[in-house]
C-alpha positions, 0 to 999 in steps of 0.5 A: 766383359768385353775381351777387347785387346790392349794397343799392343796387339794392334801394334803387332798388326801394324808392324807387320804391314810396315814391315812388309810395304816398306818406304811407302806411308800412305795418309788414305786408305779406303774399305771396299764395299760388297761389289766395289772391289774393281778399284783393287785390281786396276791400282798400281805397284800393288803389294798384296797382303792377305788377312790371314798372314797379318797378326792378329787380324780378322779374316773374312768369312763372306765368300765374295770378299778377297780379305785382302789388305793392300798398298798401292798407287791410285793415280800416283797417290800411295793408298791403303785398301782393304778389300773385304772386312769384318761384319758384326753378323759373322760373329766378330764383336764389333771391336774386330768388326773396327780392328784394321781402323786403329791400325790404320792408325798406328800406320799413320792414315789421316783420312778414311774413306768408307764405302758399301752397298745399301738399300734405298729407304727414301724416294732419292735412295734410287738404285744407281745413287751414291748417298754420301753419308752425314750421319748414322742410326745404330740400332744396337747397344753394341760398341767397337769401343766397349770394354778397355779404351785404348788411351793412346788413341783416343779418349773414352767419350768421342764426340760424334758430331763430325764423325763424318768430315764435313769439308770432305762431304764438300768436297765429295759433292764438288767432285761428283757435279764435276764428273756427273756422278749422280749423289745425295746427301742422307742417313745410313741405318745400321741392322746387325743383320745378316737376314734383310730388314722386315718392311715394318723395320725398314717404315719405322727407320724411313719415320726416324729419319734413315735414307739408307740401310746396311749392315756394316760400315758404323763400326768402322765410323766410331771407331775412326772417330774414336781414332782421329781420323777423317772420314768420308762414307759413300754409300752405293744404293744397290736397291730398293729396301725391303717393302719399297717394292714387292721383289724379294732380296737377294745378294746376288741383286745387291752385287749385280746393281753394285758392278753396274755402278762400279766404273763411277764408283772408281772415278769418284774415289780416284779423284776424292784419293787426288784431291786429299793428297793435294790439300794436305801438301 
C-alpha cells in the first residue's frame, strides 16, 4: 500500500515556511526547470529557504538543481519559487515527486506556474521554442494521488479536463506575441525516465499525439488539479528527441540550449507573474 502521509504532515511543511517569510502571502508560485533557474537569482527581497531544513520535504538528488524554495518579489509581485523538485526517477514515489504542490496549497497559492525542458517530438518542437502545454500523456499506472485522499484538499476523482488553465494559456500567448517570444501550443508525454526515450518510444508517442517529452512536471499537474489550483506549463524545448536526428543526448545539451533560452524565459514568467496579480485584484 501506498504510504502516502496524512494532511498533517503537509501541514507541518506549510507552518514551517509560514513561519519563516512572515506577512508575505504570495498567490503564485512557479517550479523551476532544468537550466531555468536565473529567475531565482535575479528576484527581489528573496528569503531563501532550502529543502533540507522544511519538515518533511523531499530534497533534491539532481547535482544542477539547488533544491531550494524561496519567497521573493518579481516586479513588485510576491511569488513562491522553487528551485529544484523531485523526480519519480530519483526514487521518490510520485506523491513526493507532488509534495511541495499541496503545500503550496495550505500557503494559499492560486496559480502555478510549471516549467521544464523537453525534447521536441514534432516539426514545431524546434530547439529554442516554448511549448505551452494543453494536455499530457502518462505512460504510467503511477498516481501522486494513490493511496489515502486527502479529503481537505480535494476530492477522490479530480477532473482532468482543465488540468491546464485555459484563460491562463490565452493569456500565456497574448503576452508572448506581445514581447516576441517564439510559442506553441502542444502535448507533453511523460517517461519515468532517467535513461532518454529509444527512437521507437519517441515514434509511438509523436503517432499517439505527443509534441514534447520529459521526465517530470505531470505529478505536479495532477496534483494541483487534485488541489484546485490553476496552472500554466511552459515547456523549454532544449532538443530534438531521440531519432529526430542522429546525435546522441546528453544533459549537458539539454542545459546548454536551456541557458540560451533563459533571458526569454525570465521576461515571459516576469510578465505571466504581473498579469496574474492584476487580474486577481
Amino acid at each position: 500500500m501506498n504510504n502516502r502521509p496524512g494532511i498533517e504532515t503537509y501541514v507541518q511543511s506549510a507552518e514551517f515556511i509560514r513561519n519563516v517569510i512572515g506577512s508575505r502571502h504570495p498567490k503564485t508560485a512557479v517550479i523551476l526547470g532544468s537550466g531555468l533557474d536565473t529567475i531565482a537569482e535575479k528576484a527581489d527581497d528573496r528569503i531563501i529557504i532550502p529543502y533540507s531544513e522544511i519538515p518533511n520535504f523531499p530534497i533534491s538528488t539532481v547535482d544542477y538543481q539547488k533544491g531550494e524554495l524561496i519567497s521573493c518579489s518579481i516586479s513588485g509581485v510576491q511569488v513562491l519559487l522553487m528551485n529544484g523538485r523531485f523526480h519519480f526517477y530519483e526514487g521518490w514515489e510520485m506523491w513526493q515527486s507532488a509534495y511541495p504542490v499541496v503545500v503550496m496549497k495550505l500557503l494559499g497559492i492560486k496559480s502555478l506556474i510549471i516549467s521544464n525542458a523537453s525534447g521536441g517530438i514534432t516539426d514545431a518542437a524546434k530547439p529554442g521554442t516554448f511549448v505551452l502545454i494543453t494536455d499530457h500523456i502518462k505512460l504510467t499506472a503511477q498516481s501522486p494521488l494513490r493511496g489515502l485522499n486527502l479529503d481537505d484538499i480535494g476530492t477522490r476523482f479530480p477532473d482532468m479536463q482543465n488540468a491546464y488553465d485555459r484563460e491562463l494559456l490565452v493569456e500565456a500567448e497574448r503576452i508572448a506575441a506581445e514581447h516576441g517570444i517564439p510559442v506553441t501550443r502542444g502535448v507533453y508525454a511523460f517517461m519515468s525516465g532517467p535513461q532518454y526515450e529509444t527512437p521507437a518510444e519517441i515514434k509511438a508517442l509523436g503517432i499517439l499525439g505527443a509534441d514534447v517529452v520529459g521526465m517530470s512536471t505531470v505529478p505536479e499537474v495532477i496534483q494541483a488539479a487534485h488541489c484546485g489550483i490553476r496552472v500554466l506549463c511552459i515547456s523549454c524545448v532544449s532538443n530534438k528527441a531521440a531519432g529526430i536526428t542522429e546525435s546522441p543526448l546528453t544533459s549537458e545539451e539539454v542545459l546548454e540550449n536551456a541557458a540560451r533560452i533563459a533571458p526569454l524565459f525570465e521576461k515571459f514568467v516576469e510578465e505571466m507573474v504581473i498579469s496574474i496579480d492584476r487580474k486577481s485584484e
